[in-house]
N, C-alpha and C positions, 0 to 999 in steps of 0.2 A: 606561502602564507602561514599564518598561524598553525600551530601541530595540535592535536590531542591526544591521550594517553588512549588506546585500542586494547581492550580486552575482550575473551571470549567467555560469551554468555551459558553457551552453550556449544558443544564440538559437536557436527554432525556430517552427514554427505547429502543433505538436501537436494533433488535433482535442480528445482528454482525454488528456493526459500523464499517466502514474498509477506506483505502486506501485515508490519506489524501494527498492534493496535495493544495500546495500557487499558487495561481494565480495571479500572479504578475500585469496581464492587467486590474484588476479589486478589487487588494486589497483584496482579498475573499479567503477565504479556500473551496474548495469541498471537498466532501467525500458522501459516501453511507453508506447506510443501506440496505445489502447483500439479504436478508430475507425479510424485509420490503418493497422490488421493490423501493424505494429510494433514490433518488440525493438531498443532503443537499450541500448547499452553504452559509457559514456562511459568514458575514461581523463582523470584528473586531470591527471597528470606530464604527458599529449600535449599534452593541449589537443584530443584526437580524438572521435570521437563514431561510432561504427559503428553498422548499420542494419541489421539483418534482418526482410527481410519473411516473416508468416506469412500462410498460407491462408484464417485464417480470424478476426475480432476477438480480442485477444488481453488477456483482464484482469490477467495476473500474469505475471512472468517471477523464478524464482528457481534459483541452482547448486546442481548434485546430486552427491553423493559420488563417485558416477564419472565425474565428468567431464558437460559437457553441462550441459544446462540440463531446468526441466522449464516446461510452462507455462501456464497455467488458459485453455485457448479459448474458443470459442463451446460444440461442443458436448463437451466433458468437460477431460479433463487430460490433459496429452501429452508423450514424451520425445523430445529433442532427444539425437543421440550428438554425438561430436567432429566427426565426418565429412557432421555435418548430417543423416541420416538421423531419419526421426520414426513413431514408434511412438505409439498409443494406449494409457497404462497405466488411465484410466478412461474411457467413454463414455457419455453418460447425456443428449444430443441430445433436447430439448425446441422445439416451436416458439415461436416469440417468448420464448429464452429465451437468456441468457448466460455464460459465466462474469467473473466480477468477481474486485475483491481478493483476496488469496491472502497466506500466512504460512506458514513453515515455525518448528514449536513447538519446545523444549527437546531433544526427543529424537528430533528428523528427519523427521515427520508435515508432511503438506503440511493445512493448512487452507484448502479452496479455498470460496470465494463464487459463487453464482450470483444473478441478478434477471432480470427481466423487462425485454425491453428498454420497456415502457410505462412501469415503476416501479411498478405494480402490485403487490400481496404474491403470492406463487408462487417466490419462489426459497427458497432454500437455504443453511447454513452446513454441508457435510461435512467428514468428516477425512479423508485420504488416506495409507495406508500407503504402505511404499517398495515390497511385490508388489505393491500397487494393490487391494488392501483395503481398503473404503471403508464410510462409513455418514455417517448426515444426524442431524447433533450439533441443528441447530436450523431448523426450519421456517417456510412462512409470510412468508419473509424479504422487505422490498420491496428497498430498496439497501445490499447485504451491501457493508460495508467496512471500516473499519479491525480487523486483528486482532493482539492483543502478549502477551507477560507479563510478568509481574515477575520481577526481577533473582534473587529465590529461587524460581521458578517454583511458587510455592502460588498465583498468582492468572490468571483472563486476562484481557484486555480485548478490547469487540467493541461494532462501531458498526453498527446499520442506521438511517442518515441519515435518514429522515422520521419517524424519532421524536425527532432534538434530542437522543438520549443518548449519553454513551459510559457502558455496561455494564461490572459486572467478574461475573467466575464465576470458585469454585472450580475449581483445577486439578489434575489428577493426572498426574503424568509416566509413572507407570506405568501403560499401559492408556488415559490419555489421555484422561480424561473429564474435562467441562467441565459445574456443574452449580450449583445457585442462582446462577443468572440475576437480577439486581438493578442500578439506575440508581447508578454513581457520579456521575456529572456529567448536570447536566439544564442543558443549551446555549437558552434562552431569554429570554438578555441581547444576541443582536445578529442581524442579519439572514442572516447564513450558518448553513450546518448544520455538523457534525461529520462530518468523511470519515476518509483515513488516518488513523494512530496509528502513533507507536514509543513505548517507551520508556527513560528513560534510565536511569543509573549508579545516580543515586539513586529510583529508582523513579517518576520522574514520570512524567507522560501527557503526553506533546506532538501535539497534533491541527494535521490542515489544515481551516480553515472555507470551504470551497467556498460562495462567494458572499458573505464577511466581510471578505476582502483580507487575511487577517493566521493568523498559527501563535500555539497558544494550550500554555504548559504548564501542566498542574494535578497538584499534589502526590497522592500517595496516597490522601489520604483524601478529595480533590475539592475542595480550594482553588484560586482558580485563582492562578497565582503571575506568569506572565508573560503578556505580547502583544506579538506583534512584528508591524509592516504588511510587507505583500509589495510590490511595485506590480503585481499585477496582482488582477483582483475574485474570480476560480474558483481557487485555491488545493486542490489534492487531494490531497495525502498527504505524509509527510516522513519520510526517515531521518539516521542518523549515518554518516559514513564519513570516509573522509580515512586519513593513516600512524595518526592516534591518535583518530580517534570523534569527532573534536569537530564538524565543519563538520556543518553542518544542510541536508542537500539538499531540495529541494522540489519538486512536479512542479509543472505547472499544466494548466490545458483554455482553451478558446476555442470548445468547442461552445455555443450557445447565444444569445451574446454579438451586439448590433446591429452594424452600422459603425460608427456613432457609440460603440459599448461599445470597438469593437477601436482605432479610433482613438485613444480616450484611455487604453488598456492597450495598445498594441502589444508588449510583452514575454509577451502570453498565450500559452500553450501551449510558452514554452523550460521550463529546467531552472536552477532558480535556485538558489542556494547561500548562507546566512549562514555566516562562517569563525567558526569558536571561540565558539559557539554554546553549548555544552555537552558532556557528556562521555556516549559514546553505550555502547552492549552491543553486544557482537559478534554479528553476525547467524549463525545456525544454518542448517545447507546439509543439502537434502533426502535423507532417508536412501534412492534410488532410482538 
């Protein structure tokens, strides 16, 4: 299918690099490094790449209306102020348990992921108010990841990776419920699963296939329309960013991977970027 031009954003060894998100208030892409208890904030214009260590594994980093960051930990979700101070807005500390992927919805709701660090089923899809009102949208979860909506917010989309699907569910903006749970895409044409998700302008699905080498978009109704190779094999998640939405950021991992895996990927675990990729939606900053 179609190619696009692959550059790196940033070279790094990321153990799982995950969950980018454009920050429109500041020009910057965020993302973590899962494993590495790490918040990276890259600047485009710099060429910089800033690094904050957290305390504790970090699945999700996204900007909050007041300033700050919020961020799905190990054990719940937590507020970052300007001044670096961090407060607990949920707590919910399970053993062998973590938080994963995270998305902030249409109307400023953080949608945080948790799993098991075995990959076992026991985690969680909550939704997260900005007082930190919270409830568990879906149960049972083994590896909660990718989550988005569509460009008129009637729809969402939600991936728990050892099923090979990405899910869409009715959505409601108001009140925020997410409900007929149903397979849009069943991923059983290549050797990677289905991680991240964004989607785009026109409503498609653009997936990272953790373990396929390649970003996958599918139209609405679950065609699949493109495929792009990365060069590395773990590919985890992708958004839009750039002055206008189009570059295609990419995270990547390297947990897992032999010597001989890393040797012939050595690019695993930076931040990769296709420029003019397509045309993205403005990411939604946490109502907290």
């Amino acid at each position: 299918m179609s190619g696009s031009s692959v550059e790196v954003a940033v070279r790094c060894e990321a153990i799982i690099g995950e969950g980018p998100t454009w920050d429109a208030a500041t020009s910057t892409l965020l993302w973590v490094d899962i494993l590495g208890s790490e918040v990276h904030r890259f600047a485009p214009g710099r060429g910089s790449d800033a690094v904050l260590a957290t305390p504790q594994h970090v699945g999700a980093v996204k900007p909050r209306t007041r300033g700050g960051l919020v961020l799905n930990l190990r054990d719940g979700v937590a507020l970052v102020d300007r001044d670096g101070s961090r407060t607990w807005l949920v707590y919910w500390a399970r053993d062998g348990l973590r938080g994963n992927d995270a998305a902030v919805d249409p109307a400023g709701r953080l949608w945080a992921g948790t799993m098991r660090y075995d990959e076992k089923p026991g985690g969680w899809l909550a939704v997260v108010e900005g007082d930190g009102a919270a409830r568990v949208v879906l149960d049972e979860v083994s590896v909660s990841n990718g989550i988005a909506w569509s460009p008129d917010e009637t729809l969402m989309y939600y991936v728990d990776s050892p099923t090979r699907r990405i899910d869409v569910l009715d959505y409601e903006r108001v009140g925020g419920a997410a409900t007929g749970r149903r397979p849009l895409v069943e991923v059983t044409d290549t050797a990677g699963v289905p991680d991240g998700i964004c989607v785009d302008a026109d409503g498609c699905v653009w997936v990272a296939l953790h373990g396929g080498g390649a970003v996958r978009r599918y139209t609405p109704d679950g065609r699949l329309d493109r495929e792009i190779a990365v060069p590395v094999p773990q590919p985890t998640a992708c958004c839009f960013g750039g002055p206008d939405l189009a570059d295609l950021y990419v995270t990547s991992a390297r947990d897992g991977l032999s010597e001989d895996g890393l040797a012939g990927a050595p690019l695993s675990g930076s931040l990769l970027v296709l420029p003019g990729a397509g045309a993205g939606l403005p990411s939604t900053v946490f109502a907290g």
